[in-house]
Short mmCIF file of the C-alpha atoms (twelve columns), coordinates in Angstrom:
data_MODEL
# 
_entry.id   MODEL 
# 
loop_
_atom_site.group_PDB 
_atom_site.id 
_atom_site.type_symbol 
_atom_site.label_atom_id 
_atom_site.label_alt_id 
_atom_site.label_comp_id 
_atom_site.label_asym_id 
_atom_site.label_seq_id 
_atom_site.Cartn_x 
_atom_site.Cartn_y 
_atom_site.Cartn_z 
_atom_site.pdbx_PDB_model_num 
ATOM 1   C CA . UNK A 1   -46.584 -14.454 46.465 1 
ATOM 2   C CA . UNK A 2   -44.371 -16.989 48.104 1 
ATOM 3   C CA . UNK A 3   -43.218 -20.000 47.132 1 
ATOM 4   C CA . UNK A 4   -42.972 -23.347 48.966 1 
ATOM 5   C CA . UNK A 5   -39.023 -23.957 47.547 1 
ATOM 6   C CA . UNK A 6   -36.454 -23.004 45.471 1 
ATOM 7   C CA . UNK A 7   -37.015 -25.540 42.513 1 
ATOM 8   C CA . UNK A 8   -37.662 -24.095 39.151 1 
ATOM 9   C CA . UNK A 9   -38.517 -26.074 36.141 1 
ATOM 10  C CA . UNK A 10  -38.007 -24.853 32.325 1 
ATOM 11  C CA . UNK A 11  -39.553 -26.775 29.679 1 
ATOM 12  C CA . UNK A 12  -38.077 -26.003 26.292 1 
ATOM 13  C CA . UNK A 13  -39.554 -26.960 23.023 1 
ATOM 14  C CA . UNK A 14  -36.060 -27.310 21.511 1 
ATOM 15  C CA . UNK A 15  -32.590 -26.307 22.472 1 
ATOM 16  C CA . UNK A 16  -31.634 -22.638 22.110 1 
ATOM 17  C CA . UNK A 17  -35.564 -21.638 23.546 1 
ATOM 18  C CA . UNK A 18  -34.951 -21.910 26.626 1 
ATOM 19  C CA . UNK A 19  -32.210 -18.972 26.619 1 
ATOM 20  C CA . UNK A 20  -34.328 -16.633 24.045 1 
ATOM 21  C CA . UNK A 21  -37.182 -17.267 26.742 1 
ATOM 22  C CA . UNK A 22  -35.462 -17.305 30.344 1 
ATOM 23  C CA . UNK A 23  -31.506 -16.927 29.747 1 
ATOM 24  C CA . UNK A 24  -31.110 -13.697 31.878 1 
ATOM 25  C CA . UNK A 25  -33.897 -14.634 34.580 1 
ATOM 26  C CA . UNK A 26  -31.314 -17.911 34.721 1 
ATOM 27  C CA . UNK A 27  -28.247 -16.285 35.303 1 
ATOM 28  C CA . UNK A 28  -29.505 -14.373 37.497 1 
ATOM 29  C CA . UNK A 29  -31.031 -16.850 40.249 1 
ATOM 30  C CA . UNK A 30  -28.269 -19.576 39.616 1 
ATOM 31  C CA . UNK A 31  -26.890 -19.436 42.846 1 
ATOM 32  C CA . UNK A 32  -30.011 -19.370 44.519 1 
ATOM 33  C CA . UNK A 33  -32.264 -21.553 43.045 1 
ATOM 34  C CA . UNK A 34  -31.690 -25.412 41.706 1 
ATOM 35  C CA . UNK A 35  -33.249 -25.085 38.501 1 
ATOM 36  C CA . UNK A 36  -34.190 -28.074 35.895 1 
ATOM 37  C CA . UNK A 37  -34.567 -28.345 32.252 1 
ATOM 38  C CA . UNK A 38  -36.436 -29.968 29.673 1 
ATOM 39  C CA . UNK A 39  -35.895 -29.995 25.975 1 
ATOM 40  C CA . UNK A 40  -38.279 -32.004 24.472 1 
ATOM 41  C CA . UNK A 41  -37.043 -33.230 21.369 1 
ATOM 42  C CA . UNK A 42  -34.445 -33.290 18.860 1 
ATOM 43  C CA . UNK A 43  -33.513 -31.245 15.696 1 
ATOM 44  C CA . UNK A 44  -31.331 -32.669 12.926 1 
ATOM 45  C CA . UNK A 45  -29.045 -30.466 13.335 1 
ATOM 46  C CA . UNK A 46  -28.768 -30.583 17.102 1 
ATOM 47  C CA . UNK A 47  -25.466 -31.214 18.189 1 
ATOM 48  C CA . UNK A 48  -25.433 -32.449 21.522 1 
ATOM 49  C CA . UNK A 49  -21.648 -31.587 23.204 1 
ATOM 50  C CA . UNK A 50  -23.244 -27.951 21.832 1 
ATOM 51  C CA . UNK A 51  -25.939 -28.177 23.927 1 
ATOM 52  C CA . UNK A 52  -24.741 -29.710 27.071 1 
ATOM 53  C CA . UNK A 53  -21.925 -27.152 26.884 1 
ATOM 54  C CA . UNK A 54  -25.169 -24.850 26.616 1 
ATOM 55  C CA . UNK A 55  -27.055 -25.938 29.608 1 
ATOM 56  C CA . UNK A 56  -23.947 -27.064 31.599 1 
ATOM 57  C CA . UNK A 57  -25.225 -24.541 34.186 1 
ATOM 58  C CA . UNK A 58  -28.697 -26.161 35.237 1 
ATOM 59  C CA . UNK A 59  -28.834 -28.388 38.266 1 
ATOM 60  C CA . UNK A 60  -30.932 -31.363 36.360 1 
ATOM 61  C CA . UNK A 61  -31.375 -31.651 32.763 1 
ATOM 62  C CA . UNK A 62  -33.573 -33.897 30.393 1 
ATOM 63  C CA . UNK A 63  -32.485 -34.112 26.688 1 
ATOM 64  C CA . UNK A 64  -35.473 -36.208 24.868 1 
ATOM 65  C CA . UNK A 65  -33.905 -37.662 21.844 1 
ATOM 66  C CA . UNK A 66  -36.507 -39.555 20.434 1 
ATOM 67  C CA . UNK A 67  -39.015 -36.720 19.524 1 
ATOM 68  C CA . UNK A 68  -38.343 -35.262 16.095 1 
ATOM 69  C CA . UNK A 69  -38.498 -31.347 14.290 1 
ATOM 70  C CA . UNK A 70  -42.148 -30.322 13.271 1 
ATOM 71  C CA . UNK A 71  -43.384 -33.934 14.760 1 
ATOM 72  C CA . UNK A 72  -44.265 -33.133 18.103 1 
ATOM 73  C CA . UNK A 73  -47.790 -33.414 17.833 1 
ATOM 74  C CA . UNK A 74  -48.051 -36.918 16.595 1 
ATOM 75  C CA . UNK A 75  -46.461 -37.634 19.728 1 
ATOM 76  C CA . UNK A 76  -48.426 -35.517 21.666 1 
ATOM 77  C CA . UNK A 77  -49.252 -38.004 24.886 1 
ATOM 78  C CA . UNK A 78  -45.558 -39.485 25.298 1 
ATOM 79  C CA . UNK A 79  -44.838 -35.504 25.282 1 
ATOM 80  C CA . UNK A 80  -47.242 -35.188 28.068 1 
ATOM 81  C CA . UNK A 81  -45.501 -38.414 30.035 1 
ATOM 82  C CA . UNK A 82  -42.041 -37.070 29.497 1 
ATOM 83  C CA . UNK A 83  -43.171 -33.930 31.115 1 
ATOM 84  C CA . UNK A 84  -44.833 -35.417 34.353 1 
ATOM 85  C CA . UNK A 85  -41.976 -37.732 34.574 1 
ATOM 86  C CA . UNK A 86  -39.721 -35.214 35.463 1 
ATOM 87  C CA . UNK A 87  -41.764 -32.748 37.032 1 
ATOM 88  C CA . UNK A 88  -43.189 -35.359 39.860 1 
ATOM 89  C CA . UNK A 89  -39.490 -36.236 40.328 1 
ATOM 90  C CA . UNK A 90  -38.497 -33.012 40.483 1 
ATOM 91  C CA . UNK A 91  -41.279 -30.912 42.162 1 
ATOM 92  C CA . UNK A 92  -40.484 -27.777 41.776 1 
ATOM 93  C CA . UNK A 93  -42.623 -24.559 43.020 1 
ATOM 94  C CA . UNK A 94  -42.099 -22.377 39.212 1 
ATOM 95  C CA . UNK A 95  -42.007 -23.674 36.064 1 
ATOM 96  C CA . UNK A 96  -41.889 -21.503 32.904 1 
ATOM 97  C CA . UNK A 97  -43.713 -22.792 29.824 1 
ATOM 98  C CA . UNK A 98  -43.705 -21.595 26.489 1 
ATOM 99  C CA . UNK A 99  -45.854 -19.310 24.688 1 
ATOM 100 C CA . UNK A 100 -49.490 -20.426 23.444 1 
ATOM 101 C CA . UNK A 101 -49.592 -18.857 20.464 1 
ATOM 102 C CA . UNK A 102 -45.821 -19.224 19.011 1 
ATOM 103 C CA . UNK A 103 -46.151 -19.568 15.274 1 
ATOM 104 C CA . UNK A 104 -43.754 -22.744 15.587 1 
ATOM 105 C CA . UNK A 105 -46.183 -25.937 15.859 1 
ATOM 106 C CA . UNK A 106 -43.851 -27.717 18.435 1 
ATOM 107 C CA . UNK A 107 -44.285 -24.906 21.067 1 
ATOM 108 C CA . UNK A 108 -47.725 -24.599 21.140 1 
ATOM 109 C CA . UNK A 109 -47.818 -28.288 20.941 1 
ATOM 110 C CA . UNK A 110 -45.554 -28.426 24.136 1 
ATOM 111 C CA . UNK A 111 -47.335 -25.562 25.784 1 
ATOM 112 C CA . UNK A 112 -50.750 -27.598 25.759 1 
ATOM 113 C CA . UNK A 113 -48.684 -30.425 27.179 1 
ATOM 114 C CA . UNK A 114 -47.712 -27.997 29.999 1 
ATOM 115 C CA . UNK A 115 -51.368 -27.662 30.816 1 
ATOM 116 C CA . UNK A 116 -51.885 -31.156 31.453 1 
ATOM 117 C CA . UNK A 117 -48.809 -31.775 32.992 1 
ATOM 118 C CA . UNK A 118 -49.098 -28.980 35.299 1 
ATOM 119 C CA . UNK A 119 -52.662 -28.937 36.316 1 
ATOM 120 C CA . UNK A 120 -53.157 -27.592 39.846 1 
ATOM 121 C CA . UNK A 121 -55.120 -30.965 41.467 1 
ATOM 122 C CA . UNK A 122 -52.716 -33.391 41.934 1 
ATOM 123 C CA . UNK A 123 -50.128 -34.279 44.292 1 
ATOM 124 C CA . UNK A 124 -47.716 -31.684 43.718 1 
ATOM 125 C CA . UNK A 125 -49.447 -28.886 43.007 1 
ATOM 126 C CA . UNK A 126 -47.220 -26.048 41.184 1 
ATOM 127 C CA . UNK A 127 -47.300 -22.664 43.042 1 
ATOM 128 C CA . UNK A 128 -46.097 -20.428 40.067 1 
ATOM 129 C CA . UNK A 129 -46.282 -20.801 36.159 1 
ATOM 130 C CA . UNK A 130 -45.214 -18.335 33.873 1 
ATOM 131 C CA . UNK A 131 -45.651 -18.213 30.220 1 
ATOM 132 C CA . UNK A 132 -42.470 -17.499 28.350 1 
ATOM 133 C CA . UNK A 133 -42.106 -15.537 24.908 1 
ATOM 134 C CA . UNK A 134 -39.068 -16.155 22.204 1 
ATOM 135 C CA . UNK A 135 -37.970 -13.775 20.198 1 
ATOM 136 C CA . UNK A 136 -38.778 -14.324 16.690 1 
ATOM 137 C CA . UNK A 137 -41.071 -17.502 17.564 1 
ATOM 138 C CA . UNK A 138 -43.447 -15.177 19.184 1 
ATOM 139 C CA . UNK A 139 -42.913 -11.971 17.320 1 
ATOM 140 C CA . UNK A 140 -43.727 -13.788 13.982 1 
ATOM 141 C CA . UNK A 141 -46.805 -15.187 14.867 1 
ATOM 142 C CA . UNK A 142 -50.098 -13.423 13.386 1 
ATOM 143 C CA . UNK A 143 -51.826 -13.727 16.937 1 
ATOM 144 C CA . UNK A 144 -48.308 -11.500 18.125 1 
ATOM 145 C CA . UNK A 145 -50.099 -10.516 21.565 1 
ATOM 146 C CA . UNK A 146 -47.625 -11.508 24.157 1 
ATOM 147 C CA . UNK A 147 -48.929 -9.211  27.213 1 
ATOM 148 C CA . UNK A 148 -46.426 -9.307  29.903 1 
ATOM 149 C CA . UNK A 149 -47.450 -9.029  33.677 1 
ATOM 150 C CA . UNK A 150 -44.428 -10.111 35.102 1 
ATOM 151 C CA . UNK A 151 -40.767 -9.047  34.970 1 
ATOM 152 C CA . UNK A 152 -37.579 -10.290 36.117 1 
ATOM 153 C CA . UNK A 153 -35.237 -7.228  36.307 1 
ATOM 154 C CA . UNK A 154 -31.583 -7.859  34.916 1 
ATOM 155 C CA . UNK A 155 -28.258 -6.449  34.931 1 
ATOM 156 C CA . UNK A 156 -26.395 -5.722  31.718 1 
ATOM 157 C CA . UNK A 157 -24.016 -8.566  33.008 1 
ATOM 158 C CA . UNK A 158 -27.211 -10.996 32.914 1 
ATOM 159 C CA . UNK A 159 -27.753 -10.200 29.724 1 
ATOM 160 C CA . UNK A 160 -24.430 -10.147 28.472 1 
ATOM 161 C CA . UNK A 161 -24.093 -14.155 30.022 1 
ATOM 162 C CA . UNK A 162 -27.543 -14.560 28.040 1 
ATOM 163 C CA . UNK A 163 -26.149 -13.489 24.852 1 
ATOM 164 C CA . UNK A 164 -22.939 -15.467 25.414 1 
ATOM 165 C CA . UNK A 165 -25.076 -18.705 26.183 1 
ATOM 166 C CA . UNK A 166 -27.135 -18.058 22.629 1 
ATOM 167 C CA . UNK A 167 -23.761 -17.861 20.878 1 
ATOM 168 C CA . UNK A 168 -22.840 -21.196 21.816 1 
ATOM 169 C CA . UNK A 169 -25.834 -22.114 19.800 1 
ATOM 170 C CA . UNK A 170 -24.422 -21.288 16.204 1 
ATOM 171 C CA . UNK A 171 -26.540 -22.505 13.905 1 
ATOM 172 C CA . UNK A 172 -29.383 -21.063 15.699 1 
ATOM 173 C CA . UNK A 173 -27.463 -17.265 15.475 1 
ATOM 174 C CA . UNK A 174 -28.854 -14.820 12.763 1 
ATOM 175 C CA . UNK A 175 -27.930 -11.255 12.059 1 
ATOM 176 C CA . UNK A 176 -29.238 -8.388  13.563 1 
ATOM 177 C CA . UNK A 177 -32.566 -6.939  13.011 1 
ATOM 178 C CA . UNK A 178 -33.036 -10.360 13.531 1 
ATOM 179 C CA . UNK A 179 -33.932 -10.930 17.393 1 
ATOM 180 C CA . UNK A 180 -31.326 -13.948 17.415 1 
ATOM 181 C CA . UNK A 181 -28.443 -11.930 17.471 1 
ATOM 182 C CA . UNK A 182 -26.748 -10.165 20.073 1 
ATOM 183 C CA . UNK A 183 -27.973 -6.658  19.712 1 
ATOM 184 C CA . UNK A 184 -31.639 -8.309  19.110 1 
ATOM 185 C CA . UNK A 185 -31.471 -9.712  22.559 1 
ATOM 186 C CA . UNK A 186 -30.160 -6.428  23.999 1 
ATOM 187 C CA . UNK A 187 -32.392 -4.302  22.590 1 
ATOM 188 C CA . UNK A 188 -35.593 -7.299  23.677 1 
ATOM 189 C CA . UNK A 189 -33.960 -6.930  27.342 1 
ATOM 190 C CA . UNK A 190 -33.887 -2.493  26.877 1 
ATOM 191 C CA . UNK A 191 -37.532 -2.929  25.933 1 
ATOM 192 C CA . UNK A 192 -38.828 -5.132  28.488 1 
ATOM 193 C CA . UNK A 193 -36.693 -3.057  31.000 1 
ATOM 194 C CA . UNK A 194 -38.479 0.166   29.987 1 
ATOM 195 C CA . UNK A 195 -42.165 -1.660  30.599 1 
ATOM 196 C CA . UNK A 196 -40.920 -2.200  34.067 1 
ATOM 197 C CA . UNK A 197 -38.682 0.896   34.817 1 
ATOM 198 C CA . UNK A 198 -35.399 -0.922  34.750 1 
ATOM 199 C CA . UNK A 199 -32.598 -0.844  32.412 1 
ATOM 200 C CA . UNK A 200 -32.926 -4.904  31.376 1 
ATOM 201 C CA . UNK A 201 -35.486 -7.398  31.860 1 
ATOM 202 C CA . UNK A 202 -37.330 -10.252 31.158 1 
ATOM 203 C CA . UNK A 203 -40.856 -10.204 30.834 1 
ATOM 204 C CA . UNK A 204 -43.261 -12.913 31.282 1 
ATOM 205 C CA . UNK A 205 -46.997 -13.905 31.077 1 
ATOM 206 C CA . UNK A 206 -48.282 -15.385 35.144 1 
ATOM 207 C CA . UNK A 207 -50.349 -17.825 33.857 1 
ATOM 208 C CA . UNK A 208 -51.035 -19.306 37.289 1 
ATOM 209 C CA . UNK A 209 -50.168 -18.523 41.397 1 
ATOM 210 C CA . UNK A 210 -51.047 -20.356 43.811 1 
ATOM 211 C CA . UNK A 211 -52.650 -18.339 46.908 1 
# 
C-alpha cells in the first residue's frame, strides 16, 4: 500500500479533535511527514494563542473562523469549499477524516464534507483515507460501532506528547473515567494496542486506498 508522497492532511471538526483522533499517529511521523491541518470552525470559547500553541507542530494549518458551534450544517457547501481549497493546494496522499456516526452534529456534518471533497475522480486523487474516532464523541453515540482495521503502533512517549498536547486544551480537559483526561487517553491507546498486539496505538477505520 504505497503512497505517492509524504503529505498528510487532518481535517478537524473543532480544535482539540484532531489530538483525541490522531495526536500519537502525529507525533510519531513528525519528522517524516509534512502534515496539514484543518479546523473548520470556531467555538466560543476557542482561544486562539491556545490553539496555535496546540498545533504549533503541523507544517500548514487552516483555522476557519467564520463557521460557528452546532452551525455547521447551515453552512454545509462553504464547508465543502474550505475543504477543497486546501486540499488541491496542498495535495496530500492521506488524509484522516472524522467519524460518520459521531453523536456531535458538526462531525458528521464535516465527515460528509470529506466525501465530497475527497472523491477519488478528480485531479488529485487521494491514495489513503482513514476514518478517525474521538473519544467520547464516538463512544457516546447510540450507533457506537467504530470497527478499526487499521493501527498506527505508538510508544508510551507518543502518547505521553498526545496527552501533553490535549492538556494545552483546558477547557476541553475532564476527569477521568472520562476519555478526555490523561489516564482516558492512556488506557484508549492500551486498548487499541492490545487489538493490534502492541503496547499503544491508534486505531483507525481505511475508508479508502488507492491500488
Amino acid at each position: 500500500m504505497s503512497i505517492s508522497n509524504n503529505r498528510v492532511l487532518i481535517v478537524a471538526p473543532h480544535a482539540d479533535d484532531e489530538v483525541l483522533g490522531v495526536g500519537g499517529t502525529v507525533e510519531k511521523l513528525k519528522n517524516t511527514h509534512e502534515f496539514g491541518l484543518i479546523v473548520c470552525g470556531k467555538r466560543e470559547r476557542d482561544d486562539e494563542k491556545i490553539i496555535n500553541n496546540a498545533v504549533s507542530h503541523y507544517d500548514h494549518v487552516r483555522l476557519v473562523p467564520y463557521y460557528k458551534d452546532e452551525y455547521y450544517h447551515a453552512n454545509f457547501r462553504s464547508i465543502i469549499k474550505e475543504i477543497e481549497r486546501v486540499y488541491t493546494k496542498f495535495k496530500p496522499s492521506v488524509v484522516y477524516i472524522p467519524n460518520k456516526d459521531d453523536f456531535n452534529n458538526d462531525h458528521t456534518c464535516v465527515h460528509k464534507a470529506c466525501e465530497i471533497a475527497f472523491r477519488r475522480f478528480q485531479e488529485h486523487q487521494p491514495d489513503r483515507i482513514l476514518m478517525y474516532e474521538v473519544p467520547s464523541s464516538t463512544t457516546q453515540s447510540f450507533n457506537n460501532n467504530f470497527h478499526c482495521n487499521y493501527y498506527e503502533t505508538l510508544t508510551k512517549q507518543h502518547v505521553q506528547d498526545k496527552i501533553t498536547k490535549l492538556m494545552l486544551y483546558e477547557d476541553e480537559v475532564r476527569e477521568y473515567p472520562n476519555p478526555r483526561s490523561k489516564q482516558g487517553l492512556e488506557t484508549y491507546a492500551r486498548f487499541r494496542g492490545m487489538e493490534c498486539n502492541s503496547e499503544y496505538a491508534e486505531g483507525f477505520r481505511l475508508m479508502y486506498q488507492k491500488v
